[in-house]
N, CA, C and O atoms as CSV, one atom per row, in Angstrom:
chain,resi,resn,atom,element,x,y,z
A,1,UNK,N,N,0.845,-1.154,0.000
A,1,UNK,CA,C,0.000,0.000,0.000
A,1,UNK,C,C,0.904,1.234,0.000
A,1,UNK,O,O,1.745,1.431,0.877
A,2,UNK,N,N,0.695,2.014,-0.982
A,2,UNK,CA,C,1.103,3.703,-0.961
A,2,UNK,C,C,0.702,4.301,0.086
A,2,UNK,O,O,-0.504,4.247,0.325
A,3,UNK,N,N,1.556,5.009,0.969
A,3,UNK,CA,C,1.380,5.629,1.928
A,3,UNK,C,C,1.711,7.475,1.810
A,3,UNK,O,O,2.800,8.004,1.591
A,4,UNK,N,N,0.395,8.138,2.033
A,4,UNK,CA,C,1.240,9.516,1.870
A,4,UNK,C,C,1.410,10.035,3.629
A,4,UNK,O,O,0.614,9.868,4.553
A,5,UNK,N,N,2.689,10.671,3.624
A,5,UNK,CA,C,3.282,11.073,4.907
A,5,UNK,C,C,2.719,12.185,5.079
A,5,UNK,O,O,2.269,12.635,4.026
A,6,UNK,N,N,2.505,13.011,6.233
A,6,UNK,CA,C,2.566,14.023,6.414
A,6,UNK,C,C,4.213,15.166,6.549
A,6,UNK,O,O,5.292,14.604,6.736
A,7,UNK,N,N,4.150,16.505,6.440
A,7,UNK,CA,C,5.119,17.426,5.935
A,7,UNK,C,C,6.452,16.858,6.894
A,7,UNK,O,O,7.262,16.106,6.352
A,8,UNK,N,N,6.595,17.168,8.023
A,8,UNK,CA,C,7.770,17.063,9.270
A,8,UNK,C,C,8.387,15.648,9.013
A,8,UNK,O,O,9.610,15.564,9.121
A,9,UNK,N,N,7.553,14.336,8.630
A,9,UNK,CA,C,8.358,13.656,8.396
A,9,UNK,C,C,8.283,13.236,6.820
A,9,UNK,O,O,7.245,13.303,6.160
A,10,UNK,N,N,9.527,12.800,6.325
A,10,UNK,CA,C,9.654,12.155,4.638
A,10,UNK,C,C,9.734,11.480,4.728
A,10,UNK,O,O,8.764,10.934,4.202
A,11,UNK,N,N,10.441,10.707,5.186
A,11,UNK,CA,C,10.341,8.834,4.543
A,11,UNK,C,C,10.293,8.328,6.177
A,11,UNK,O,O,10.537,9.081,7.119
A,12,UNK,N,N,9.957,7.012,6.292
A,12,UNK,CA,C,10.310,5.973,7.412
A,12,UNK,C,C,10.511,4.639,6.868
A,12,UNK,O,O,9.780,4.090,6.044
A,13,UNK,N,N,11.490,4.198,7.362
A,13,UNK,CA,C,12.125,2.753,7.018
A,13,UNK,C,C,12.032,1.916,8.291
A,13,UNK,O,O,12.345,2.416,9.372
A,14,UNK,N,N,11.604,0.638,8.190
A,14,UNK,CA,C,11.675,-0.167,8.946
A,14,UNK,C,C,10.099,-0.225,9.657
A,14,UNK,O,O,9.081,0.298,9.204
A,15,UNK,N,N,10.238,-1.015,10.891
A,15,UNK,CA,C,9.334,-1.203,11.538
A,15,UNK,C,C,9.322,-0.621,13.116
A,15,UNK,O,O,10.009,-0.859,14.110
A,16,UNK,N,N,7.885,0.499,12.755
A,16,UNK,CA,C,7.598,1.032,13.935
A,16,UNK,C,C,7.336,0.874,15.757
A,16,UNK,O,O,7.698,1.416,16.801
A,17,UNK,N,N,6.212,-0.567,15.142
A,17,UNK,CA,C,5.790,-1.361,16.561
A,17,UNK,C,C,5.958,-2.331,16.035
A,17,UNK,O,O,6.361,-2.426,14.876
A,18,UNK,N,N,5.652,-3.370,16.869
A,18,UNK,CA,C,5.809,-4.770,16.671
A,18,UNK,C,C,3.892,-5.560,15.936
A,18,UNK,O,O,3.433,-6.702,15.904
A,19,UNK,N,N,3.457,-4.459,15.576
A,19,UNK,CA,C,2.056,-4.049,14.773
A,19,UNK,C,C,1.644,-5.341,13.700
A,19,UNK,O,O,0.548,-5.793,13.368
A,20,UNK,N,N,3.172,-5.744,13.291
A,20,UNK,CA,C,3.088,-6.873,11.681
A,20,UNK,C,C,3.298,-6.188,10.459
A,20,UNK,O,O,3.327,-6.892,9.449
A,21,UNK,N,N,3.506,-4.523,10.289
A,21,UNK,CA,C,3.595,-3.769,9.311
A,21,UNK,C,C,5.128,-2.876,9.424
A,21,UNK,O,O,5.641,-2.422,10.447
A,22,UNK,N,N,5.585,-2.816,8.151
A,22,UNK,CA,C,7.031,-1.758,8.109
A,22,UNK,C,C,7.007,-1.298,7.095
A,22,UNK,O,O,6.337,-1.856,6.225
A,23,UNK,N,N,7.806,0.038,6.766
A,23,UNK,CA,C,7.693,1.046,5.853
A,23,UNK,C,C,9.039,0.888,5.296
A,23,UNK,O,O,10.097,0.699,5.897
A,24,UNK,N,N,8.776,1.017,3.849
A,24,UNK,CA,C,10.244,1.508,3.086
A,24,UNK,C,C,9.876,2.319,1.739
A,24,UNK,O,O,8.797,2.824,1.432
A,25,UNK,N,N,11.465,2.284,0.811
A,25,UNK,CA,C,10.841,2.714,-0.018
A,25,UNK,C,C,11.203,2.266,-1.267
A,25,UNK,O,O,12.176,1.521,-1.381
A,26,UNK,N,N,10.451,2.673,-2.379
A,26,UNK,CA,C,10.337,1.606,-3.313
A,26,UNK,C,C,9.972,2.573,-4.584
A,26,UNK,O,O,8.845,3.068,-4.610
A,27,UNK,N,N,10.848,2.837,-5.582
A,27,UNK,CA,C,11.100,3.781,-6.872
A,27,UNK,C,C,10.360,5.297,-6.411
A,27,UNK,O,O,9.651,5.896,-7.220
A,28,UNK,N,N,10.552,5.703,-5.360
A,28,UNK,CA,C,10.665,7.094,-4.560
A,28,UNK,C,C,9.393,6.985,-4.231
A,28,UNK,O,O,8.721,8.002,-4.403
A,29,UNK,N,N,8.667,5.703,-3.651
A,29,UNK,CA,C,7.092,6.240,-2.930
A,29,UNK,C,C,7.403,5.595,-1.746
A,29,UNK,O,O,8.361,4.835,-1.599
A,30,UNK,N,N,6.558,5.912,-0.866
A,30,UNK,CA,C,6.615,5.618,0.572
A,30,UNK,C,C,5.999,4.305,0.329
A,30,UNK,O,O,5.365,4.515,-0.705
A,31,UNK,N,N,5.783,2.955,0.688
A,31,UNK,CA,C,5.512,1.829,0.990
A,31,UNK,C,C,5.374,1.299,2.749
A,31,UNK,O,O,6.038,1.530,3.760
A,32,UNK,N,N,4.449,0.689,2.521
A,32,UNK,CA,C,3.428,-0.294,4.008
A,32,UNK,C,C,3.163,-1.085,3.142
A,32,UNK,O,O,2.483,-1.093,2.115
A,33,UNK,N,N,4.424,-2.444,4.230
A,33,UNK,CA,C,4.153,-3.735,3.690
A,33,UNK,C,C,3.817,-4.183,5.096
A,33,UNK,O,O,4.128,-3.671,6.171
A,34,UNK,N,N,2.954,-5.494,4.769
A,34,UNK,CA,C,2.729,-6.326,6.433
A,34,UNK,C,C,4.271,-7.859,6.273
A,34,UNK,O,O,4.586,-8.733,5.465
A,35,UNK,N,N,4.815,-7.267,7.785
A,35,UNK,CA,C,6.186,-8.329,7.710
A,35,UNK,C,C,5.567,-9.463,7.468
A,35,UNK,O,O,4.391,-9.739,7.705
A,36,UNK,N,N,6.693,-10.360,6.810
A,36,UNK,CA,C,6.194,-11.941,6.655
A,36,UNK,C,C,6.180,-12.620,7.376
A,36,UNK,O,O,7.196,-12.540,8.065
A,37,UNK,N,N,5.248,-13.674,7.799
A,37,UNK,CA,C,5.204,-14.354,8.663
A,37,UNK,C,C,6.246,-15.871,8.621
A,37,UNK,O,O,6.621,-16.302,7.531
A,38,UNK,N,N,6.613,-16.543,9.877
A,38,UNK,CA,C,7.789,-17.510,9.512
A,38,UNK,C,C,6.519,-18.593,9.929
A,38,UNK,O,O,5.609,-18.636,10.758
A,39,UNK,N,N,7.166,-19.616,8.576
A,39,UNK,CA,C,6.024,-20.722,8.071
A,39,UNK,C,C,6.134,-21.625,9.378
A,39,UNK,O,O,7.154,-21.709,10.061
A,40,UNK,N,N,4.684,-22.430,9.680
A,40,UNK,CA,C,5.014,-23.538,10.743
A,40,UNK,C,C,5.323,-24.304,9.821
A,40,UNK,O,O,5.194,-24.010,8.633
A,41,UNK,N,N,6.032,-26.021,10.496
A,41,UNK,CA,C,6.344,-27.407,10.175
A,41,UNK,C,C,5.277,-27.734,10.303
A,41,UNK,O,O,4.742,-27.579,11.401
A,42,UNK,N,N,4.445,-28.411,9.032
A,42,UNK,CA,C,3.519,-29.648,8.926
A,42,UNK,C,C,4.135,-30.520,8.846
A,42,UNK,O,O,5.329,-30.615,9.128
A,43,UNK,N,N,3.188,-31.584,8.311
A,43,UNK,CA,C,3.666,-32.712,8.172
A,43,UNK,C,C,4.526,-33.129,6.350
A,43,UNK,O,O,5.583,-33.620,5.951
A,44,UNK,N,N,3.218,-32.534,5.735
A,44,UNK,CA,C,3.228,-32.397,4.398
A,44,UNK,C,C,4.385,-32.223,4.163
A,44,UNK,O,O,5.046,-33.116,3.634
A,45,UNK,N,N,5.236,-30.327,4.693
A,45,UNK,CA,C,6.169,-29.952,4.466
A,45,UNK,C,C,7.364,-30.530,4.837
A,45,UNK,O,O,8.361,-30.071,4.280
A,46,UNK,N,N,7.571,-31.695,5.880
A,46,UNK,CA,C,8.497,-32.704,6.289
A,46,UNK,C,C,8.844,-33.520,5.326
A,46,UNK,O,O,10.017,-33.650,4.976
A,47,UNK,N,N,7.642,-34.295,4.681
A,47,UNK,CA,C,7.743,-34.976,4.070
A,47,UNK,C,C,8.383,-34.191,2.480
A,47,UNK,O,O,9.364,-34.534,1.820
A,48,UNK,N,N,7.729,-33.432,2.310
A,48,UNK,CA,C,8.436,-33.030,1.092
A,48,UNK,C,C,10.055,-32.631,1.053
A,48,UNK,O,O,10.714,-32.962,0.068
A,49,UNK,N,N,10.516,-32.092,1.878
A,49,UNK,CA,C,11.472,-31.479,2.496
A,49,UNK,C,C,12.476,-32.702,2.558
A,49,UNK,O,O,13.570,-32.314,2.148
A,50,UNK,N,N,12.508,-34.184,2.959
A,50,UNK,CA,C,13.109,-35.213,2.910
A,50,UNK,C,C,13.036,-35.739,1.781
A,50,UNK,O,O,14.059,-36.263,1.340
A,51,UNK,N,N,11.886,-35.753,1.030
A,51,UNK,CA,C,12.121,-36.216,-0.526
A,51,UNK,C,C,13.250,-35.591,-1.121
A,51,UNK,O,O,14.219,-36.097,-1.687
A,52,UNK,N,N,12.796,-33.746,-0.772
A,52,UNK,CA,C,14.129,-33.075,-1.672
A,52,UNK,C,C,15.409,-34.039,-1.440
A,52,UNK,O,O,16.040,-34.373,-2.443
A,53,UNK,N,N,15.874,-34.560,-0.020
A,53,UNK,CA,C,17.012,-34.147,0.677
A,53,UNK,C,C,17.452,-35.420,-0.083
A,53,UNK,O,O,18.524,-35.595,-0.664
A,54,UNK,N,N,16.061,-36.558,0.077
A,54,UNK,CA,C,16.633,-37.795,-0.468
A,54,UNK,C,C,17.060,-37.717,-2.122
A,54,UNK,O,O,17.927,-38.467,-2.569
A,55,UNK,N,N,16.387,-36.776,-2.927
A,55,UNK,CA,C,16.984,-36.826,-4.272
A,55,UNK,C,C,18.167,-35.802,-4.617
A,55,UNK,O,O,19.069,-36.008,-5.429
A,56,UNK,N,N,17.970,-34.601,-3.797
A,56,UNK,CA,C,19.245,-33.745,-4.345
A,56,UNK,C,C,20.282,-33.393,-3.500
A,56,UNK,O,O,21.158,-32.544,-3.664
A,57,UNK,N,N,19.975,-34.535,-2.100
A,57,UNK,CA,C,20.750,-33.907,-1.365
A,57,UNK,C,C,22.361,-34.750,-0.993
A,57,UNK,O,O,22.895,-34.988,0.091
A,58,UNK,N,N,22.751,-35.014,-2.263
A,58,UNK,CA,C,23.597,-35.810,-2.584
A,58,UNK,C,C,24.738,-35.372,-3.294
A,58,UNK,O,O,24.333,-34.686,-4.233
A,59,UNK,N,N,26.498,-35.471,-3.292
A,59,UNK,CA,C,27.037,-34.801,-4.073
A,59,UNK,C,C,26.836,-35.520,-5.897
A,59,UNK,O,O,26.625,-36.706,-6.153
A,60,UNK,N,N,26.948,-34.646,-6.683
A,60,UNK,CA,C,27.117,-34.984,-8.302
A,60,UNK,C,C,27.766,-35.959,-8.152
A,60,UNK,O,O,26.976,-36.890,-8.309
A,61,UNK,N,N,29.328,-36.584,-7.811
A,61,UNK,CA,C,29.536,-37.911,-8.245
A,61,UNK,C,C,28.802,-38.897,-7.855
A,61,UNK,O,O,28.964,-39.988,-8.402
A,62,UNK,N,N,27.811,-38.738,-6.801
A,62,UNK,CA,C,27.445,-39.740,-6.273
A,62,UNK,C,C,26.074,-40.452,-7.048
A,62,UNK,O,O,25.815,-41.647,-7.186
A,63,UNK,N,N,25.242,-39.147,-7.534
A,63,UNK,CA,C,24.338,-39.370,-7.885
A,63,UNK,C,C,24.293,-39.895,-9.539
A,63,UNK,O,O,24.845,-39.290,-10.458
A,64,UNK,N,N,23.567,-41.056,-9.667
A,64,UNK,CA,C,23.804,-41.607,-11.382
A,64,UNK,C,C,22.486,-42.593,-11.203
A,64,UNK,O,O,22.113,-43.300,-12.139
């Protein structure tokens, strides 16, 4: 979201409160992004996550 500032202040970077939202800037407009959230562990994502490990997580000579 475009944010317009008021006069005293011009830009703000970073994050104000601990709210879920921080300001930067982005081809000279003020920007409000909401921070990203850090993903939980399912199960799903375990499992996929060990498939990777079991197919690529191997050096090149090893793998044939």
């Amino acid at each position: 979201m475009k944010a317009e500032l008021i006069i005293p202040i011009e830009t703000l970077r970073g994050a104000l409160k601990r709210d879920g939202y921080y300001f930067r800037i982005y081809k000279g407009q003020q920007i409000v992004q909401r921070c990203p959230k850090k993903w939980t562990d399912t199960p799903a994502r375990k499992a996929a996550r060990e498939k990777f490990i079991a197919t690529y997580g191997q050096k090149k000579a090893n793998r044939a």
